[in-house]
C-alpha positions as CSV (number, residue, x, y, z in Angstrom):
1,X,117.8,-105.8,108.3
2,X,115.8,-108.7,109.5
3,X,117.4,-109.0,112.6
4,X,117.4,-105.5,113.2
5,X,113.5,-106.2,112.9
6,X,113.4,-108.3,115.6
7,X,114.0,-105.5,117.9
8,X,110.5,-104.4,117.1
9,X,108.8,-107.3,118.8
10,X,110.6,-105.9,122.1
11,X,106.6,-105.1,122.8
12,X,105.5,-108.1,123.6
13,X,108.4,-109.1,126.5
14,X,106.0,-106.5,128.1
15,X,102.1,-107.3,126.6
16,X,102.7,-110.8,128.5
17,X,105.4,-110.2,131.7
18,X,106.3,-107.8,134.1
19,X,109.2,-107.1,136.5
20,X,109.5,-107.2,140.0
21,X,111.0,-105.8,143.6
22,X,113.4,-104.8,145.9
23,X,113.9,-102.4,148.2
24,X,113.5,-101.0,151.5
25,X,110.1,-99.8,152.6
26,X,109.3,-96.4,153.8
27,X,107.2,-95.9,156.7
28,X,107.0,-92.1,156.6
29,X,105.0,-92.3,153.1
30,X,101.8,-94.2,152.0
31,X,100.9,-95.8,148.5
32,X,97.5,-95.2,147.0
33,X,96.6,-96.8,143.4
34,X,93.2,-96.2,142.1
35,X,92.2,-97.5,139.2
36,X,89.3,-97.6,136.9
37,X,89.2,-101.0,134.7
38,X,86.8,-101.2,131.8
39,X,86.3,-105.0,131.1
40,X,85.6,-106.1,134.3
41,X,82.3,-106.6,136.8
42,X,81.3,-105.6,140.2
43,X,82.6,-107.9,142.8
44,X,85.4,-109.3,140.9
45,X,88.4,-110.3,143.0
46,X,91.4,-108.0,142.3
47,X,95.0,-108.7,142.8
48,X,97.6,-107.1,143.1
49,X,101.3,-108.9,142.8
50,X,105.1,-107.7,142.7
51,X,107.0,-109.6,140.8
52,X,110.6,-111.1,143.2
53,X,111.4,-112.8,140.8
54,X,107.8,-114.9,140.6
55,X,104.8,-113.6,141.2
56,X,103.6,-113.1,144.6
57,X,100.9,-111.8,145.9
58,X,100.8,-108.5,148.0
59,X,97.1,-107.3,148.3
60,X,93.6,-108.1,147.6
61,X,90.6,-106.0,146.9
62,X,87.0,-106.6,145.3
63,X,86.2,-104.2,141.8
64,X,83.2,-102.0,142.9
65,X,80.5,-100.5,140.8
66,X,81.8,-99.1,137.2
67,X,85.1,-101.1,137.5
68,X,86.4,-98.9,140.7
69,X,89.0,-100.2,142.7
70,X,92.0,-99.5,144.7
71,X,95.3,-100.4,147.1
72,X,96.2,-98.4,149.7
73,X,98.9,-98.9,152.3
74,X,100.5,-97.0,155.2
75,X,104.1,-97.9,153.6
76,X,105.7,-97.3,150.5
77,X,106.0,-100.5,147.9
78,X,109.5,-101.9,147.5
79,X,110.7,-101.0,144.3
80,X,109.9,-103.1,141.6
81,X,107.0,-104.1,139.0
82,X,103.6,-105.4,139.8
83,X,100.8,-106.6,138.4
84,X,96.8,-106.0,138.7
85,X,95.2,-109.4,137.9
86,X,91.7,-110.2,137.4
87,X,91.5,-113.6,136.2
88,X,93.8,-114.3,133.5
89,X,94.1,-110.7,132.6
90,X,96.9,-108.2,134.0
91,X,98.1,-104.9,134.1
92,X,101.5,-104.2,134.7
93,X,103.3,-101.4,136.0
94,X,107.1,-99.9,137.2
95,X,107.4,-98.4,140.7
96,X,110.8,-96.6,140.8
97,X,112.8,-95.4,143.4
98,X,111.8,-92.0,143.7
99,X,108.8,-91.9,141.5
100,X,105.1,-91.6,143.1
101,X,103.0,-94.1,144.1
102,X,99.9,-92.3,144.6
103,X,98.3,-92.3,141.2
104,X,95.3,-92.9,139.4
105,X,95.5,-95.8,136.2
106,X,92.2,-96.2,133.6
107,X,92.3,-98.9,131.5
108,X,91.0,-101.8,129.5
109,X,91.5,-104.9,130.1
110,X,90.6,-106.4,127.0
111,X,92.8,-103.7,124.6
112,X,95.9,-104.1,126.8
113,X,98.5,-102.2,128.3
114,X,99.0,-99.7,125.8
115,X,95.4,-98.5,126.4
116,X,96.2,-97.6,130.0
117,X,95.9,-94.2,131.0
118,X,98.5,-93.3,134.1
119,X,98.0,-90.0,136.0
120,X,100.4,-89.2,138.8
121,X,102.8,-91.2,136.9
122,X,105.3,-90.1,134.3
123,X,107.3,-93.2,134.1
124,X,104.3,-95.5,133.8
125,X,102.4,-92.8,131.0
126,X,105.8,-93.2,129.9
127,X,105.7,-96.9,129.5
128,X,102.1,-97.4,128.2
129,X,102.7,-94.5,125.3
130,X,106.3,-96.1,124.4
131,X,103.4,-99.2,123.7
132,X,101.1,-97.3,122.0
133,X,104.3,-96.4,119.9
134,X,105.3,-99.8,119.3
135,X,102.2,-101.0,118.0
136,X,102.0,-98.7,115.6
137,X,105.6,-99.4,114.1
138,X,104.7,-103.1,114.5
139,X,101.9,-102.4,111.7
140,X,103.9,-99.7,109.3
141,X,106.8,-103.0,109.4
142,X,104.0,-105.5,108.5
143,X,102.9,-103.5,105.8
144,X,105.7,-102.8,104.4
145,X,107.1,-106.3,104.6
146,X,104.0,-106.8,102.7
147,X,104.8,-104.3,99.9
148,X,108.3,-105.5,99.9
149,X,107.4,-108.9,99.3
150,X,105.2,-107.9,96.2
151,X,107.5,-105.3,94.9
152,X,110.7,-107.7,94.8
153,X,111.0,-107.5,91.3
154,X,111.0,-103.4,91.3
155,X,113.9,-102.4,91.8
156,X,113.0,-98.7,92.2
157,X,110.0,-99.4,94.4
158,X,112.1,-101.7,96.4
159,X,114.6,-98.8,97.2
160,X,112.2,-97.1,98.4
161,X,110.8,-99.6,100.9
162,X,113.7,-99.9,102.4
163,X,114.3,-97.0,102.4
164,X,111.0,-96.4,104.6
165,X,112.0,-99.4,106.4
166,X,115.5,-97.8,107.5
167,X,113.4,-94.6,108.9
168,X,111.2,-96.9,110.7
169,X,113.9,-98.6,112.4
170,X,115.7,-94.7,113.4
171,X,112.4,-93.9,114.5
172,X,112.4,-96.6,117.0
173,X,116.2,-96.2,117.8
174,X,115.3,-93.0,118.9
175,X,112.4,-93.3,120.7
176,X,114.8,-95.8,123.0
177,X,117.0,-93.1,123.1
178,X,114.5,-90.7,124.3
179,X,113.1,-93.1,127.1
180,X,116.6,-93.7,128.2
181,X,117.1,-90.5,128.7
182,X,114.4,-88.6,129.9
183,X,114.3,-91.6,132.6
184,X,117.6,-92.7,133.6
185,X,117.7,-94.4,136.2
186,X,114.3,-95.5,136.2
187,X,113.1,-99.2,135.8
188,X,111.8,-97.9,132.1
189,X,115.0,-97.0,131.1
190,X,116.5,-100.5,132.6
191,X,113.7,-102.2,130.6
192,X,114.7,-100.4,127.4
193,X,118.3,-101.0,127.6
194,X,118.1,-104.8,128.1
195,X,115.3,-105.5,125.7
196,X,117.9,-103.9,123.0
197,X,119.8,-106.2,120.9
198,X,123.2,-105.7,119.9
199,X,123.8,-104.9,116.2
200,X,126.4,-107.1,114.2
201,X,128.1,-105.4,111.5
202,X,126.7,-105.8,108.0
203,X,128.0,-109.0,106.5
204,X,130.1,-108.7,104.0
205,X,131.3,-111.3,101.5
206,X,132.5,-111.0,98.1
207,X,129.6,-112.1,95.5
208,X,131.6,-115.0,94.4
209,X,132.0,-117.1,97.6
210,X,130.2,-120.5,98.0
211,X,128.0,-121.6,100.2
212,X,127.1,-117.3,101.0
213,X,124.1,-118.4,102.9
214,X,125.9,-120.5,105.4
215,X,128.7,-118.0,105.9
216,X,125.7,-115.8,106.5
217,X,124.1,-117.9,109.1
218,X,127.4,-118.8,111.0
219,X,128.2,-115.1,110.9
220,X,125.0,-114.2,112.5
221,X,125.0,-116.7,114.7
222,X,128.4,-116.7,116.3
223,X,127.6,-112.7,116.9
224,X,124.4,-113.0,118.9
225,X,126.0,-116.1,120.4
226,X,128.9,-114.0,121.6
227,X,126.7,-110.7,122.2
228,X,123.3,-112.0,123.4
229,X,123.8,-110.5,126.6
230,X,125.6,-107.7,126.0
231,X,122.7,-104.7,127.4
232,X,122.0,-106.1,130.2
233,X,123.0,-104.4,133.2
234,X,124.2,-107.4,135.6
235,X,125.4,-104.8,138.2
236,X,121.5,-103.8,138.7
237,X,119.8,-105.0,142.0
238,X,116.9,-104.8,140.0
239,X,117.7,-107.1,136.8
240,X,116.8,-110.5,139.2
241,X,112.8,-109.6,139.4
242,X,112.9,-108.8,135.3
243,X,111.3,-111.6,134.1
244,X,112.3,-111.0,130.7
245,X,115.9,-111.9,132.2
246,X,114.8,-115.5,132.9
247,X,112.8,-116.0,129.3
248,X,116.7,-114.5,128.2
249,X,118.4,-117.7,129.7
250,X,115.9,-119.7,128.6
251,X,116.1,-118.5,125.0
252,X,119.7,-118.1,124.9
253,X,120.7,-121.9,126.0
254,X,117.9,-123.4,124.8
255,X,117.0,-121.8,121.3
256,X,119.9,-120.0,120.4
257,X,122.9,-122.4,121.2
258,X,123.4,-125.1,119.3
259,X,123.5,-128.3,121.6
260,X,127.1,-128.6,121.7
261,X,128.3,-129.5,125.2
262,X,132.1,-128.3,125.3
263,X,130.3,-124.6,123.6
264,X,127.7,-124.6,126.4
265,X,130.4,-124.7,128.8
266,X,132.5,-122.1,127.1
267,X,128.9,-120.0,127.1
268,X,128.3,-120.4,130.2
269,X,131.5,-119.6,131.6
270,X,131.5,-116.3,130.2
271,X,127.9,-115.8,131.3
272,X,128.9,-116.0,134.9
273,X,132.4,-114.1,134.7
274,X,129.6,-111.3,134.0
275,X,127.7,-112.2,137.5
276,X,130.4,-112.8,139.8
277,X,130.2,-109.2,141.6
278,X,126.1,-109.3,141.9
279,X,125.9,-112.2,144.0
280,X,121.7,-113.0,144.0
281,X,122.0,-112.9,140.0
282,X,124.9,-115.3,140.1
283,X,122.9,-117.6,142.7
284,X,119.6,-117.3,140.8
285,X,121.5,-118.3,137.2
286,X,123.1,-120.8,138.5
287,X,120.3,-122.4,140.3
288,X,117.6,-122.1,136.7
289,X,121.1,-123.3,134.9
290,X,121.5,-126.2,137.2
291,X,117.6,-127.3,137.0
292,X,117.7,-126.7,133.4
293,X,120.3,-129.3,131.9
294,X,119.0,-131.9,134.8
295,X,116.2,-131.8,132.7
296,X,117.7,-131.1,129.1
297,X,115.6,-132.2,126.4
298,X,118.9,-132.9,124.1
299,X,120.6,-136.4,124.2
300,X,124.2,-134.0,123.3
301,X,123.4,-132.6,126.9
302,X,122.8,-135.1,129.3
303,X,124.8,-134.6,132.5
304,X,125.8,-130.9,132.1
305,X,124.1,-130.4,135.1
306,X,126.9,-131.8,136.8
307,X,129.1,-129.2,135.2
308,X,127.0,-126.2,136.8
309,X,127.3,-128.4,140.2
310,X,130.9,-128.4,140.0
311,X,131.8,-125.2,138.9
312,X,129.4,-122.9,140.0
313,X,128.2,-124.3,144.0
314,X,131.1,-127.3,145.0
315,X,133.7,-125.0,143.6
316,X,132.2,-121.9,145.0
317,X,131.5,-122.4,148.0
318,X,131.3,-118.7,149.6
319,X,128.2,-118.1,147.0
320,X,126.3,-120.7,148.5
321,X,125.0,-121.8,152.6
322,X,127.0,-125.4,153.3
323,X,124.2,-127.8,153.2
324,X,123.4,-127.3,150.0
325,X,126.6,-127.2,148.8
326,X,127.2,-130.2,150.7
327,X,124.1,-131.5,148.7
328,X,125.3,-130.7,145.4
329,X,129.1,-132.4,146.0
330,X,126.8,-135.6,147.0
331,X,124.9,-135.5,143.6
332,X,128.1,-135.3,141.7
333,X,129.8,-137.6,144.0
334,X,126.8,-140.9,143.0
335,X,126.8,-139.7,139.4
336,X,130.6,-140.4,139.2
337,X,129.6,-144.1,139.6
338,X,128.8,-146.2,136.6
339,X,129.9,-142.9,134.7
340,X,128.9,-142.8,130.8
341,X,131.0,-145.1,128.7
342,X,132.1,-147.6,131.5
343,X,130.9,-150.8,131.9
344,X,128.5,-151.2,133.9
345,X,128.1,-152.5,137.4
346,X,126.6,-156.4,137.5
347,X,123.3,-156.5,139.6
348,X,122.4,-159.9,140.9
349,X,119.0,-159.6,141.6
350,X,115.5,-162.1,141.8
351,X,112.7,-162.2,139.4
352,X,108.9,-162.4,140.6
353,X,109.0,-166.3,141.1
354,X,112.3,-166.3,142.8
355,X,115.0,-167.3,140.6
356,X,118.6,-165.0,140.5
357,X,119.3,-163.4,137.8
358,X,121.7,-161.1,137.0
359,X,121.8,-158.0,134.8
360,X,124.8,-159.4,132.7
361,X,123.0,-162.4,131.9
362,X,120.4,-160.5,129.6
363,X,121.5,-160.7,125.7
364,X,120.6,-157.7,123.6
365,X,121.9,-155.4,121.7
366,X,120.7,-152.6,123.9
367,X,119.3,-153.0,127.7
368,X,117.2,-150.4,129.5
369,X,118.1,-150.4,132.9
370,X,115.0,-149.2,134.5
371,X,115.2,-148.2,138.1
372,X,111.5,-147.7,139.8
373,X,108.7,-148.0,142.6
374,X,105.2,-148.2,141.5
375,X,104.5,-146.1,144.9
376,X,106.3,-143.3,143.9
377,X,104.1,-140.3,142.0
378,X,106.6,-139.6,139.1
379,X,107.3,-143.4,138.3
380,X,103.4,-143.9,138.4
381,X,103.0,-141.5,135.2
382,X,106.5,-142.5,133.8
383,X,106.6,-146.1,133.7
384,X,103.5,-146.3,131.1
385,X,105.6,-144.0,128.7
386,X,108.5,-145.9,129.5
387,X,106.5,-149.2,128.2
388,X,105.3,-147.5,125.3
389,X,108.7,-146.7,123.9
390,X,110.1,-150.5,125.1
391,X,107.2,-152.1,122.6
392,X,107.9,-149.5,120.2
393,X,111.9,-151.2,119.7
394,X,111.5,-154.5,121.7
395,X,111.3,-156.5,118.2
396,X,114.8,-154.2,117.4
397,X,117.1,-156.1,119.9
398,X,116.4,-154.0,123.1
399,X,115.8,-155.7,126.3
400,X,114.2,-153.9,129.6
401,X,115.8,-154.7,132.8
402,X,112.9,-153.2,135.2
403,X,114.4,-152.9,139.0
404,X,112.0,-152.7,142.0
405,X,114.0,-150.9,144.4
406,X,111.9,-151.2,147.7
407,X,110.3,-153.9,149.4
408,X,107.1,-154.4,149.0
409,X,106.9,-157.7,147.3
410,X,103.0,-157.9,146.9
411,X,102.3,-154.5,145.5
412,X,105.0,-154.9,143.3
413,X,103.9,-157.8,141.9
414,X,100.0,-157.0,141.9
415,X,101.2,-153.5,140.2
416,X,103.3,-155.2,137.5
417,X,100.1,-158.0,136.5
418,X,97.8,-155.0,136.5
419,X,99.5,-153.2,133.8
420,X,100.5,-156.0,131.9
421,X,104.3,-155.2,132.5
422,X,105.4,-158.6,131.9
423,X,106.8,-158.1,128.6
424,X,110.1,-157.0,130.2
425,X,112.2,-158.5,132.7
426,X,110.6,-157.6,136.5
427,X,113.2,-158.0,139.0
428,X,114.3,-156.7,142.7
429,X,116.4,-157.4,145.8
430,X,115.0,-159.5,147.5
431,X,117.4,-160.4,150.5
432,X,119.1,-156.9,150.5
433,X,122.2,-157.8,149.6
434,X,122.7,-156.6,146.0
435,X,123.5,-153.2,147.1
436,X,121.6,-151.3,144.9
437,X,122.2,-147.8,146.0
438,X,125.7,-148.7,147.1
439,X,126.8,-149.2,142.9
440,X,124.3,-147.2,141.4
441,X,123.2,-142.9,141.3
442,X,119.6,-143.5,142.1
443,X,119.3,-139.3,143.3
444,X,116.0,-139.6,141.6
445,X,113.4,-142.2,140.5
446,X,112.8,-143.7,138.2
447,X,116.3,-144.1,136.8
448,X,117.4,-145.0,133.2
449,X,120.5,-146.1,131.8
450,X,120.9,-147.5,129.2
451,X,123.5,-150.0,128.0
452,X,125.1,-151.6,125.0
453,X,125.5,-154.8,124.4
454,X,128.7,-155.7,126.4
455,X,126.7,-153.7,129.6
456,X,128.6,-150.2,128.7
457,X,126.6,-146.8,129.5
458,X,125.5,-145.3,126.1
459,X,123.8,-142.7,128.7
460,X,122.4,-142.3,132.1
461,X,119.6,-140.6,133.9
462,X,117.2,-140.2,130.9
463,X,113.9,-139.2,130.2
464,X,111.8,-141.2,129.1
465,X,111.5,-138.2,126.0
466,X,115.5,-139.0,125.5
467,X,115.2,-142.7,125.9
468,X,113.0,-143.0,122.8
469,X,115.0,-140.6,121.3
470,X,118.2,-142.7,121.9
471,X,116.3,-146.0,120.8
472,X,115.2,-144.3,117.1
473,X,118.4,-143.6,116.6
474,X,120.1,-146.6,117.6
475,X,117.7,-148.9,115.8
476,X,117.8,-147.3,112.7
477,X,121.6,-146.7,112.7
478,X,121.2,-150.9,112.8
């Protein structure tokens, strides 16, 4: 029951987002969209944006006298969803193929899209009275969770609630139904489908098993984990602008997996089986997959990027143009160096008065091997938080081996009193023969690996989120 719940929140994918374009214009036909906006004052900058899949821009106007405005064009929109901004504030809207895009729209800004009014439009009254719908299930649920909650020790009463509750969730089954199919076809009808979750069956367990609420949570979860996607239409040329469809990858490998790196794989795999006959939704996926573990807040993750790399451009090569292929093989080819659990390659380097020193001659029981240039703009606001987190577990047996990696000598070292960075170990190449980016995968700076105590890669390419991360753990494992 409470997941079938969830479905009811399908409202506010729309309250917030929007969808977007694609499709040939028509030059025989014109658009015209007038609208009257309550909330809103005269001379206010109006715009008006499709969604592909961001938002861009398509048209401009200024709100006249009594909230008037409107678009007009000599062409026919692509198809797609768009968006009326003022400010912060939007209205959203489907153009179909097929549908007109001469109408009229009244509306409040400040009571949302469900207040909208759409004349000329059937799919868009459509959409704004499915809302209107939605919001007033939303409150019958929220009172009756309420009344639930205090009857729980009536078993009668309670019956009855759920009972209620069951019609509720019909009601809303069948008003899906009724979108569906009175628009099929229609970006309303796309919406619907894909906002739907699947249903599991009821669990069922016998009364006397341990640990019920476990089974009960692994049940759910391995369904939705198997299932998530399951309404979405990947053959659509229109499921790319939904932005709803990016918030789902987000959610689903981010929220709903568990940071396990062989299951991601397995996920993901089966994810893109789906997409391999809708070429821009496999490209677009792989490309938000690929940026998304490069980034990967979870220590469990680190490097999975290199597992979209591999399988999904290198290995695919007729999904991609060859230079960034080409790219993507050279990423993966620098991270194969010093890989995790190796020992690390020796850096013979000089410190700021001159002396050698090398990177094997530091003794801790952890070194951060910090690869930077003051010059650069994401080192600039990393570093700091970097040095933060090296006080935080300096007195814990953790060392910081801080490599300059370009060549100005009196920056560097003016940058490094400045700050008050002499708490670690400041070092660089000074003659150009230590070879930095011929042994190490410096793709990015800064850079952090970091090390046992016998130099072997616990992990590589953190942020400096995961470093400290890594450190707490470490240290108090001590």
């Amino acid at each position: 029951m409470k997941k079938i719940f969830v479905l009811l929140l399908g409202c506010i994918f729309i309250m917030d987002n929007s969808f977007a374009q694609q499709r040939t214009m028509n030059k025989l036909q014109k658009n015209s969209i007038t609208i009257t906006l309550d909330g809103v004052q005269a001379g206010d900058t109006a715009l008006l944006k499709a969604y592909r899949p961001k938002q861009k821009t398509v048209d401009t106007c200024i709100v006249r006298e009594e909230g008037q405005l409107s678009f007009h064009s000599d062409t026919l929109l692509p198809v797609g969803m768009y968006c009326i901004g003022i400010g912060d504030r939007t209205l959203d809207f489907f153009l179909s193929e097929g549908e007109p895009q001469s109408f009229s729209i009244q509306y409040n800004l400040d009571e949302g899209l469900a207040s909208a009014q759409f004349t000329g439009s059937p799919e868009n009254q459509a959409l704004a009275g499915y809302l209107r719908f939605m919001r007033e299930k939303q409150m019958q649920r929220q009172h009756l969770q309420q009344r639930i909650q205090s009857n729980g020790e009536h078993a009668d009463s309670l019956a009855l609630l759920n009972a209620q509750m069951e019609t509720l969730v019909r009601e809303v089954k069948n008003k899906w139904a009724e979108i569906e199919t009175a628009h099929s076809g229609k970006l309303i009808a796309l919406f619907i489908s894909s906002i739907r979750e699947p249903e599991p069956a009821p669990f069922m367990v016998a009364d006397s098993s341990a640990n019920i609420d476990s089974l009960r949570q692994d049940y759910y979860y391995t369904f939705f984990r198997d299932h998530f996607f399951d309404n979405y239409q990947f053959s659509s040329p229109y499921l790319l602008q939904m932005p709803f469809y990016s918030q789902a990858l987000t959610t689903y490998f981010t929220r709903l997996l568990k940071p396990e790196k062989q299951e991601t794989i397995e996920q993901m795999a089966r994810l893109m089986e789906k997409l391999k006959d809708n070429k821009p939704l496999y490209r677009y996926t792989v490309r938000e997959l690929y940026d998304l573990y490069k980034n990967v807040p979870y220590p469990e993750l680190e490097g999975l990027y290199l597992e979209v790399g591999g399988n999904y451009i290198v290995d695919r090569p007729e999904m991609w143009d060859s230079a960034y292929v080409d790219k993507v093989a050279f990423n993966i080819k620098l991270a194969a160096m010093n890989p995790v659990g190796s020992q690390t390659t020796d850096l013979k380097l000089n410190d700021m008065t001159g002396n050698a020193m090398s990177l094997y001659d530091v003794q801790a029981a952890y070194t951060v091997l910090y690869f930077y240039n003051p010059q650069c703009g994401a080192c600039a606001e990393i570093t700091p938080k970097v040095h933060t987190a090296y006080q935080k577990y300096k007195n814990k047996g953790v060392q910081l081996f801080a490599v300059y990696v370009d060549r100005d000598k009196d920056m560097w070292m003016k940058y490094v009193m400045e700050n008050k960075y002499l708490d670690w170990i400041n070092v660089w190449d000074a003659d150009e023969t230590a070879g930095i980016y011929s042994k190490y995968d410096l793709h990015a700076i800064p850079m952090i690996y970091l090390l046992d105590k016998d130099k072997v890669i616990i992990e590589k390419d953190l942020s400096h989120n995961n470093l400290e991360l890594w450190l707490s753990q470490l240290t108090t494992a001590e």
